[in-house]
Every structure is written in structure tokens, then in C-alpha cells.
N, C-alpha and C positions, 0 to 999 in steps of 0.2 A: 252247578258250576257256572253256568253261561249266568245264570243272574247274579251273580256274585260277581263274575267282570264286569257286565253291564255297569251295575253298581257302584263299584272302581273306577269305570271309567267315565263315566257323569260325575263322580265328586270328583274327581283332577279335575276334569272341564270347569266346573263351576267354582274351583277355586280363587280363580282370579276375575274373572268374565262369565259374566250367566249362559250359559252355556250355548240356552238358542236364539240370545240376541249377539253370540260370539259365530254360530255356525248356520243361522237361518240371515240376519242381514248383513253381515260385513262382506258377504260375497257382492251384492249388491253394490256397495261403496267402492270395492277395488274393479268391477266392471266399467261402472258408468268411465272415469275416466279414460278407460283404453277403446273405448267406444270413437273417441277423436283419431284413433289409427285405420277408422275403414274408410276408406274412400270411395266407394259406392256410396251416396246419398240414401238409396232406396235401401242397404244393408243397415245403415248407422239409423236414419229412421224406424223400422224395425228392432231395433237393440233397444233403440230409449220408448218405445212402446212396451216393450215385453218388459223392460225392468222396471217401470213405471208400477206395469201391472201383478209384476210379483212383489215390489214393494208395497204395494198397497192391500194383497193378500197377508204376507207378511208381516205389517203392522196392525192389521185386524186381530190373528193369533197374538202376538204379543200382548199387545191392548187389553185381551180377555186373559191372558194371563195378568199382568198386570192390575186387574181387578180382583183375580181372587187371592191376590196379594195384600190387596188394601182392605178386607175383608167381605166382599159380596158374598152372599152365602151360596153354597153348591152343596147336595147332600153326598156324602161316601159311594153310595151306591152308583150315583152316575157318573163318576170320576172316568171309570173304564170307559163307558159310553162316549162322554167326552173327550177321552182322548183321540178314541176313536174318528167322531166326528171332526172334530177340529183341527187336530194335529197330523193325522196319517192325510189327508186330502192337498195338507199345503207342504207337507216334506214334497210329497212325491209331487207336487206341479214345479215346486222349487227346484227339485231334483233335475225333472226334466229339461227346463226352460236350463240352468246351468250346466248341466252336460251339454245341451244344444250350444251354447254362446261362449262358454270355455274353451270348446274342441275349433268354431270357432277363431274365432281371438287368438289362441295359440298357434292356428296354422297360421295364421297371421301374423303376428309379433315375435313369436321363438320357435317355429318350426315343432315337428312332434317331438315331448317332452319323453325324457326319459330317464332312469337312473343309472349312471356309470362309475362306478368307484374304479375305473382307469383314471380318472383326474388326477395331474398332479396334487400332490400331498406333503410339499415342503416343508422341514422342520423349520421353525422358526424361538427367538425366543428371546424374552425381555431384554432390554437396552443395559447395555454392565457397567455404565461408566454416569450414573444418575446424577456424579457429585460434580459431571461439567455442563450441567445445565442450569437455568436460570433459577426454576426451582428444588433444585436438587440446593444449589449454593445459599440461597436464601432459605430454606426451613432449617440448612446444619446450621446456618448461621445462629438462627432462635434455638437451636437443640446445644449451642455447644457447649454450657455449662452445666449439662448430663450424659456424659458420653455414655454409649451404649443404649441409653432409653429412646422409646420416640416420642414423637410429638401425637396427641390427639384432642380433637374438636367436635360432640355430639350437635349430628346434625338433628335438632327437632321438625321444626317449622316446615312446613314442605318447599316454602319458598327460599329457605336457605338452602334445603337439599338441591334444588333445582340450579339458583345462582352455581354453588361452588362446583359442580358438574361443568356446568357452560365456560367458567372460569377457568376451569384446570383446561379445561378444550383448547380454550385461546390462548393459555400459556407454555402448552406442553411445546417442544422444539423437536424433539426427535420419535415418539411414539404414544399411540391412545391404542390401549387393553380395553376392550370393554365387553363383558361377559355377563349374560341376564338371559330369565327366565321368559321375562314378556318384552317384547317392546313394541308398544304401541303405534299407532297410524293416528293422532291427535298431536292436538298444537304444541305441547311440552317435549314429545318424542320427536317430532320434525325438527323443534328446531334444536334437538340436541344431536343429532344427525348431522342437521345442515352442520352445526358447529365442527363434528368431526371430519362433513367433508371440507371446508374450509380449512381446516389444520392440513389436511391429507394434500391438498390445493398449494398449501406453501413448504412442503415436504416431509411430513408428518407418517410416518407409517403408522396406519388405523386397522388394528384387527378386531373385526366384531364376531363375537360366538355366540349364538342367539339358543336356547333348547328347541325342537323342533314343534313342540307342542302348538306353539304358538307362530310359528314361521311358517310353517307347510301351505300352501296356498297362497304366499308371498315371492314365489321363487323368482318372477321377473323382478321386481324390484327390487331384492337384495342381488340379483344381478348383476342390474343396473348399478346399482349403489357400490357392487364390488368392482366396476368395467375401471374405475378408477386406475392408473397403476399403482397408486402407493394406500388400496383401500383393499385389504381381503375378509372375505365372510366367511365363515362356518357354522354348520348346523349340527347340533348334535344330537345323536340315537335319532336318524330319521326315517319318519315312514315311508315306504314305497308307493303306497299309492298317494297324488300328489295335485287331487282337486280339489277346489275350493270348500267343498262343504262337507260336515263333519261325518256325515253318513259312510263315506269311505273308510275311513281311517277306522271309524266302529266296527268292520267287521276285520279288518286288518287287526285290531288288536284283540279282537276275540281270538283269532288266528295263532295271534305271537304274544301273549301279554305278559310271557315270563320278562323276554324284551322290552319293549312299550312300556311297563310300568316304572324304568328306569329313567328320572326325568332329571335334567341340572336344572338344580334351584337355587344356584349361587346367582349372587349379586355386583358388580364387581365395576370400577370406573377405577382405572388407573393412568398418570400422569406420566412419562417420562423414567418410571419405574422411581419417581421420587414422593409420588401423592399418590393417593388412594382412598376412595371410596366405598365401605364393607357396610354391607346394614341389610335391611328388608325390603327396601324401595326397589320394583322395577322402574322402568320408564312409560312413564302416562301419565295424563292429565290428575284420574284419580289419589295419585301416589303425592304429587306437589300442590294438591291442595288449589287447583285452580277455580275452584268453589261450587261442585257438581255436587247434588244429593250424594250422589254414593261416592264421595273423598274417604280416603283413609287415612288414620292417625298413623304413623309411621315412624320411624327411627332409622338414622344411619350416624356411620361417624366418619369422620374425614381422618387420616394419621398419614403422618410422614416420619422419615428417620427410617432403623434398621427395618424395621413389620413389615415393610413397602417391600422389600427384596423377598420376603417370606410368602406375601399375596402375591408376586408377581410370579412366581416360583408355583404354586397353584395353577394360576392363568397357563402357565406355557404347560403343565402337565395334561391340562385340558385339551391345550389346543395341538398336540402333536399326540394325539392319542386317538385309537384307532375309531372311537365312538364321533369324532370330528370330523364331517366333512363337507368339501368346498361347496359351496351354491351351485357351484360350474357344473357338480351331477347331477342338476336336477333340471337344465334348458338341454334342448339343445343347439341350438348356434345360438354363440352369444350374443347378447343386446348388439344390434347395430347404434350407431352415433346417433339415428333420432329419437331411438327406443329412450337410449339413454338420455339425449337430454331434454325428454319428457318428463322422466321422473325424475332429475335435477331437477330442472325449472317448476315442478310442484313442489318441490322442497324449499327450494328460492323462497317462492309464492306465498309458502306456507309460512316459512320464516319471518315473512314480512307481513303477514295479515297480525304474525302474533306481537310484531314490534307494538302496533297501533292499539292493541286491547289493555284495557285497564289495568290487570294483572302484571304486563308487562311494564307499563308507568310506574306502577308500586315498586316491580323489583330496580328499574333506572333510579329509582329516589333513595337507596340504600349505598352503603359503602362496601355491601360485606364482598360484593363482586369483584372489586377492585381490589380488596384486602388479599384476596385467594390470589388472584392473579400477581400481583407484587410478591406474592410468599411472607406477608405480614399480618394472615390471619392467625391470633391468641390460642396458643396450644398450650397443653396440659402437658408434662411429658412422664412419663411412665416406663416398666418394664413391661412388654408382650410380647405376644407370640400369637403368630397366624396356627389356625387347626382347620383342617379339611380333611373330606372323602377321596377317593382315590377314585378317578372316571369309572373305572371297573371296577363294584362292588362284589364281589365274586365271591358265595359262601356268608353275606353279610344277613338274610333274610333270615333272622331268627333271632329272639330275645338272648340265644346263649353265645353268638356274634354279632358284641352291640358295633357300634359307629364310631370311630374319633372322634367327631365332636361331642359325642353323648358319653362317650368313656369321659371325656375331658371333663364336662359339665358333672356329669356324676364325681368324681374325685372333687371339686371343687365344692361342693354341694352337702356330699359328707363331712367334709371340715368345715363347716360352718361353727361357729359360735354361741352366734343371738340370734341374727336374722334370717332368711332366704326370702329372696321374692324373684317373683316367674310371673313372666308376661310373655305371653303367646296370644294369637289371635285364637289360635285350634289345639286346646291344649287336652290331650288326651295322656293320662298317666301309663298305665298297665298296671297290671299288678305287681311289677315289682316297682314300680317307680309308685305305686300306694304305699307299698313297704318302707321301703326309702324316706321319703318323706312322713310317715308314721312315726319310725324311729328317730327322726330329728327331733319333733312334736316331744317326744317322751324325754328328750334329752332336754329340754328347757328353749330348745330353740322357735323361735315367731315364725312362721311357714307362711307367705301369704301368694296369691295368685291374681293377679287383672286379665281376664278372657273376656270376648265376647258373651253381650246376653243372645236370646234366640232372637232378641227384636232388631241387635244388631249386627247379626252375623251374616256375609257375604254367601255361608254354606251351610245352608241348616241341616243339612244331613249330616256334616261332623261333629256338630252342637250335640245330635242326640249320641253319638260315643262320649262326647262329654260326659253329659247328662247320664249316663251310667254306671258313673263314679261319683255324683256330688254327695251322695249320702254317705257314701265309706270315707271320703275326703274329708267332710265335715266332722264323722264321729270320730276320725284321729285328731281332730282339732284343727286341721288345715284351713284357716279362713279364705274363703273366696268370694270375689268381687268380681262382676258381670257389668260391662262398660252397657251406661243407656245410647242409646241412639242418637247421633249427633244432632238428626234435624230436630228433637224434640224438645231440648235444653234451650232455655230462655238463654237471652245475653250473647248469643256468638257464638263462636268457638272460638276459644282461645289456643294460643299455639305450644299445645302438649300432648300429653297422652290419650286424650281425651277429645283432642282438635276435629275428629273426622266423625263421620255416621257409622264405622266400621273400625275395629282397630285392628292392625295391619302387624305393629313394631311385636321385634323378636327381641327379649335380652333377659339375662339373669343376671341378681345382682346379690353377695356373699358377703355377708357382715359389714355393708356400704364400702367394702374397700377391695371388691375382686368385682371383676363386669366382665361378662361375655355378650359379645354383639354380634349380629350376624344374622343369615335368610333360614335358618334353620326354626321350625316349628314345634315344637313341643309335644308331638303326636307320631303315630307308629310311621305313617308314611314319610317322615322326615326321618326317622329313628332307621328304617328298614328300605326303602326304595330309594327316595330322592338322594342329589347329591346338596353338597352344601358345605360351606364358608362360615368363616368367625375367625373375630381377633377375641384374646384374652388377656385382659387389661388388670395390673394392680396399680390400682389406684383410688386412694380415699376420696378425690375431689372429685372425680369421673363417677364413684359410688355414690358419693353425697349428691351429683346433684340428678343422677338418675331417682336414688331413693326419694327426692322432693318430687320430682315428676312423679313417681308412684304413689305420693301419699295424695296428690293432688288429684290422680284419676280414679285416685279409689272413695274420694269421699261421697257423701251420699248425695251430694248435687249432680256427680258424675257419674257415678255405677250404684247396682245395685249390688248389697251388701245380702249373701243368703247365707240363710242360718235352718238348722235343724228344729221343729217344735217340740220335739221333745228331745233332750240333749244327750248325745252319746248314742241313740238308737238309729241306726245307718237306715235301716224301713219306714222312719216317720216320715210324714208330710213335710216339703221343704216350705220355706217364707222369705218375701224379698223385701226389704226394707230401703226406702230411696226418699230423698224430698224432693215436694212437688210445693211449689210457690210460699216459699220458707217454713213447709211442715213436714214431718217422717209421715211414709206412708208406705203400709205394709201391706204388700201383694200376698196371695194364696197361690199365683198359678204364672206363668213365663209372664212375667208383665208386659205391656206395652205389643207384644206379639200378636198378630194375624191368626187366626183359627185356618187358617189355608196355611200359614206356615210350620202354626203344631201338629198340621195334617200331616205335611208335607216331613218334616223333621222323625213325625214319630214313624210314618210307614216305609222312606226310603232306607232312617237310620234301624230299621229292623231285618231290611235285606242284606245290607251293606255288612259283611264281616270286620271287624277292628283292624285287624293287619293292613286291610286298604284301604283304612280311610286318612 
């Protein structure tokens, strides 16, 4: 049982963020700067010595992991051995040296921390009157000769994602919703931040609902960032224990993991309750594409019109529900004025290093920023309908009580015609979703799939729950398509499905003229734990031109195309077929992949039970 949580709880970790460059060095990054609040010389001296010296313990482990990434050879047998050596010696120095400089810092800057669910807990809830705003009146304007439809705009490109974000920021008048799974501490996440404090600055009510996976060990600075008055934060399902490094919360949820395993995965940027941003992107660098080896191809879609009341209607179930709560329970006194505007002024800071970088020139040389913000960005308009989980999933953990979104997706899915196509990044069927999809197969319908290969997947442990479906998949005739690795394709990346070294986007698409978008994954923890968002769109032109993005990342320049060697028999040997410098070249074994990471894929995904991954 304990290894089985373990398990569980290293693939959520490493889902977004490798786990021990998410929980061995970013403590390191949110120290150094509070290191400017000692005022003893001889303490603050000390601080930048010890962290000096844990990062550069730190970086060594990495480093060596790192290499048996890129393939250095290590044999099976010393695996243990190694862990031992290398890993258990810099947890526990890491350990120590952060307990010591946390306890620390805290008495320092917020007093002993604590958790108190006394805080106020104010209902709050979406703006009702969307259509006296600037872009409430300018999107009815381009919606008015389809009343009832809304408008919608797939965001591909990461830099469009990014723009129409920062756009709707500076245009909203009366409120910024913004609900995510991760939000980052890099240049993309600051300055879409700064942008919300800036709204909030000229009377903008800003409510952010972070999940807490990813917040816990941030609680001064969304603090801070809440001491605003017209800025409140919420964390949701958070853990009690509430130090920086992840070693706490490990045994916390050994403790509680019927809890803990409940994690919001929705995505969500909403305008003035008249715009809206539903898709797969959280906020980070990786997600918009600001040109890091590990970017992800991604998807979201911008809509306005009736949907917008439907997602915003989500957001406030969230946020006035008991699973939400304030930042304010996890200081105790709150940020003083210099605390705070410490961490303004690194946001400032931040926002203004990222004006001057390249990235930022490229998106100032486009129109689409200025189109958002006018309310005369080119919408599609459509019938839909928002679908969501309910914050409390209650009775949901079982195949025979599926999810709304996944009842939704299944009903849509069985009325297919000709086509279906599923793009997940982690796309794990079950067996009835083999069934499902078999019986389409039988029916005359094309069933196709674009998933990560093992070369490019951010979580090779879900890869091998994959991987224990390809063959039953294949002999119903399901074709699948394994995205190659972004950094290894000659030419670029171009801005599609295929744009990132990872693919990220979530969407299903029904005889090119039904689309489901949304943070939802294609795998049991999306099906059975997490919560999660989608709009449901009919529309041919939205189908049509997601389906051109799907044929375009599925060709063999793009992914790899695997087929059965002997056809119909689920046990044979699989084969990957891909071109390599304008020729088909047909793989026997995970191509392109690491022997530390088929290590790594086959021995964690053998621990790991399906339900948690």
C-alpha cells in the first residue's frame, strides 16, 4: 500500500515539474531573495554561504541525474546503491540546512506560521452585468448576427496564448477570475501577475485560485500579492504541513491520500465575465513557448458570448466552496508594507527585464494584442456549453461513477460517424474506454490518437500505463501516433501540435464538426481524482481546423506512426515508423529514448497501479 502511494505521489509531482528539480532547488530560488530582509550582516552573510553550498550539492545530484538521462550507462543492480549514495546524503543536508533558514526567515518576515480556517471566507461571485463593459459590448457586437451562439478563437501558438492573457488583463474593467493548476515564478508567470496587479491597481477585483500542489511553500508571496485590497488568493485542498521542500508533504499524504489525491486541474483566465480562456496551458514559461528545451505544444481557446457565464459559474463554484481557502491561513501576521513591497517590486523588476528580451520584441511586432484588447479579435461563433466537475467529487473514484466531462466526451464519441481523434498528452484508455473505442472501429469509424512518445514525455511512468494498452489498441484497429521530440526535428518548430518537445494540448474532435477543449487528460487520474474544465463546441470550422492541426502532427516527419508486426495479434512485437532526413525509418524498440528512461518508465510504471496514474 505505502508503495503504491509513493507511486501516486511522484507521478502528480512529475507531472508538470520534475519532481526533484521542483522540490530539491526551487526552495533555494525563493530563499535567496528574502535573504535581503536580515539585517545582521553576519546572518545574511551566512544565508548566501549555506545556500551557495546547497546549491551546488544540489546541482551535482541533478547533473548526475541528468546524465543518466542522456544515456551514460549504470547497470540495474546499482541503481539501489545509487540511490542511496547520492540521493539520501543531499535530501537530508537539504533538509536540514532548509529547516534551519525557513524557521529562520519566517520568524523573521511572517511570524510562526500556522494553519487557521477562522479566516474569513467571503462569498464572492462573477460580475452579472458583462454586457456594460468594454468587452462585454464589443464581442456582442461581432456575436450579433447569431444570437444565442458564442464566439470562439483556438489559441495554438504559445505566444498567442500568452498575448490574449496579458490583453484581456489590460482590458478587463471590473474583474480577473483566474484559476490554475501551476503558476509559475518565471518570466511569462510574472509578468502576467504584474499585469493582474496592475488591473487590481486601477480597480479591477482579482481573484486567483491556485491548487495547492504547486503553491505550498509560496505562502509569503501570494500573501503578499493578496495584501492588495482589490487582490484575493485562494488555495485549494491544502496541506497542513507548509515547508518548502517536498519531503513534508510526502508523508502528509501517505497520512491522508484519500484527500491529497484530489487535485484542481482546471485552467481558467476570465475577463470581466465577458472573455475567457479554457484550454490546457498553465502559466509558465514552458507552456508559451518562450524557447526552453522542455516547451510544450499546447492548446487553448479564447470564447466569448453566452459559454463565458457557464465558465464563470464554474470559477465561483470553486471559489466559495469549502475545498478553497484564503492564503491569510497559512501566515501569521500578515505581510507588513515592506514585506509587500518586496515582492511587488520583484514583480515590477521582473516585468521589466521581460519587456527588454527578445521574446517580448517579437510579441510588441504583432497586432493580435491589440485586437484582444479592442474586442476585435476574429471569432468563430458556435453553439456550447461549459462541462465541469463539481469541487467535491464525492463517490466519483470508480469506473461505474464516471465524471461529467468524461460522460460528456463518451456520449459525443459514441455518435460519431467517420471520424474521432483524441489527443492527450497521457492518454491511458481502461478497458472500457478499449471497448468504446473497439466498437467504433467495428462500426466503419477512423479512431486516431496523437500521445506522447517515451522520448517525449514529460512522465515516463504514465507512458508505461500507456504502453499496456498499445497492442489491444492497435489489434481493434485504433491507429496511434507518438509525437517525436521537439528538439530533434530538423527546421524549427513550427506553431502547432507538434510546436513543443513535449505535448501538453488536451481536445477531442467528432466527425471534424464537435470539439471538446479543455485541462482534462485522457487518463484515470483525470477520469477519477482531478477536477477539471471544457467547453463543448459545435462547430465545423473549429473541427476543421483542429483536424488540419491533427493530420499535420501526426505525419511521419512529426510523430511516430506504431503498428502491430503481425496484424490483429495484440502479443506481437510493436514497430515505429517515422522520417529521418526525407526517408521512412522503421524503429523495433521506443525510439529515440534513453535506456535510463525505459529503465525508469518500465520499473516505476510496474509499481504504480492504473487508477493513480
Amino acid at each position: 500500500m505505502i508503495q503504491a502511494r509513493l507511486a501516486a505521489y511522484i507521478c502528480d509531482r512529475t507531472r508538470a515539474l520534475a519532481a526533484l528539480s521542483h522540490d530539491l532547488k526551487t526552495p533555494i530560488t525563493r530563499l535567496r531573495p528574502r535573504s535581503e530582509l536580515l539585517e545582521d550582516p553576519q546572518a545574511r552573510a551566512k544565508l548566501t554561504k549555506d545556500l551557495d553550498e546547497m546549491e551546488t550539492k544540489v546541482g551535482a545530484t541533478l547533473d548526475f541525474l541528468r546524465g543518466q538521462e542522456s544515456g551514460e550507462p549504470v547497470r540495474p543492480v546499482d541503481v539501489m546503491a545509487l540511490l542511496d549514495r547520492i540521493l539520501r546524503p543531499q535530501l537530508c543536508r537539504v533538509g536540514t540546512i532548509c529547516r534551519v533558514l525557513t524557521a529562520a526567515i519566517t520568524a523573521l518576515v511572517m511570524g510562526c506560521p500556522s494553519v487557521r480556517y477562522d479566516v474569513p471566507r467571503p462569498s464572492s461571485y462573477a460580475f452579472d452585468r458583462p454586457a456594460e463593459t468594454f468587452l462585454g459590448r464589443s464581442y456582442a457586437t461581432q456575436l450579433a448576427d447569431t444570437p444565442g451562439q458564442s464566439g470562439f478563437r483556438l489559441l495554438v501558438p504559445g505566444q498567442e496564448a500568452f498575448l490574449a492573457r496579458a490583453a484581456l488583463a489590460e482590458s478587463a474593467e471590473r474583474t480577473l477570475d483566474l484559476q490554475y493548476y501551476i503558476v509559475g515564478e518565471d518570466a511569462t508567470a510574472t509578468l502576467l501577475l504584474y499585469r493582474a496587479l496592475r488591473a487590481a491597481q486601477r480597480g479591477v477585483r482579482v481573484r486567483l485560485l491556485i491548487d495547492d500542489l504547486y503553491a505550498v511553500g509560496r505562502d509569503f508571496d501570494l500573501a503578499a500579492f493578496a495584501a492588495h485590497p482589490n487582490v484575493q488568493v485562494r488555495v485549494f485542498n491544502p496541506f497542513l504541513r507548509r515547508g518548502p521542500l517536498g519531503i513534508s508533504r510526502l508523508f502528509e499524504y501517505l497520512g491522508d491520500s484519500a484527500r491529497l489525491d484530489r487535485r484542481m486541474h482546471n485552467k481558467l483566465w476570465i475577463a470581466d465575465n465577458a472573455a475567457a480562456i479554457v484550454g490546457g496551458r498553465n502559466l509558465g514559461d514552458a507552456y508559451f513557448n518562450v524557447g526552453g528545451e522542455s516547451d510544450f505544444a499546447d492548446l487553448d481557446v479564447l470564447a466569448a458570448g453566452p459559454v463565458v457565464a457557464e465558465v464563470s459559474r464554474s470559477f465561483d463554484a470553486y471559489w466559495n466552496s469549502e475545498w478553497a481557502v484564503p492564503v491569510a491561513a497559512f501566515v501569521g501576521d500578515p505581510p507588513g508594507s515592506a514585506q509587500m513591497d518586496l515582492v511587488l517590486s520583484r514583480l515590477a523588476a521582473g516585468a521589466e527585464r521581460f519587456r527588454e528580451s527578445e521574446y517580448a520584441r517579437t510579441l510588441r511586432a504583432t497586432e493580435l494584442g491589440r485586437l484582444v484588447r479592442d474586442g476585435r479579435f476574429p471569432l468563430v461563433a458556435a453553439h456550447a456549453r461549459a462541462v465541469y466537475e463539481p469541487p467535491a467529487r464525492t463517490g466519483a473514484a470508480s469506473p461505474e461513477a464516471p465524471a461529467q466531462i468524461m460522460s460528456v466526451l463518451r456520449e459525443a464519441v459514441e455518435a460519431a460517424q467517420r471520424e474521432v481523434i483524441l489527443i492527450s498528452p497521457y492518454f491511458i484508455p481502461s478497458e472500457r474506454g478499449l471497448g468504446v473505442l473497439g466498437t467504433l472501429v467495428k462500426r466503419g469509424v477512423r479512431v486516431r490518437v496523437l500521445t506522447n512518445s517515451l522520448a517525449s514525455t514529460d512522465v515516463p511512468i504514465v507512458h508505461a500505463g500507456y504502453a499496456r494498452y498499445r497492442g489491444a489498441l492497435l489489434a481493434r484497429g485504433v491507429e496511434l501516433h507518438e509525437l517525436r521530440p521537439g528538439a530533434t526535428r530538423s527546421g524549427g518548430a513550427r506553431p502547432g501540435l507538434s510546436s513543443g518537445a513535449s505535448l501538453h494540448a488536451k481536445a477531442v474532435v467528432v466527425d471534424r464538426k464537435v470539439v471538446l477543449v479543455g485541462s482534462m487528460n485522457l487518463d484515470p487520474r483525470s477520469r477519477l481524482a482531478n477536477t477539471e474544465v471544457a467547453v463543448l463546441i459545435e462547430s465545423a470550422v473549429l473541427g476543421g481546423q483542429l483536424g488540419a492541426l491533427f493530420d499535420e502532427a501526426a505525419s511521419p516527419d512529426e510523430a511516430f506512426r506504431v503498428e502491430l508486426t503481425e496484424r490483429g495479434n495484440d502479443s506481437a512485437p510493436l514497430a515505429w515508423t517515422g522520417r529521418e532526413d526525407g526517408k521512412l525509418v522503421r524503429y523495433s524498440n521506443e525510439p529515440l529514448a534513453s535506456w535510463w528512461r525505459r529503465f525508469i518508465s518500465s520499473v516505476l510504471g510496474a509499481l504504480a497501479p492504473e487508477e493513480l496514474l
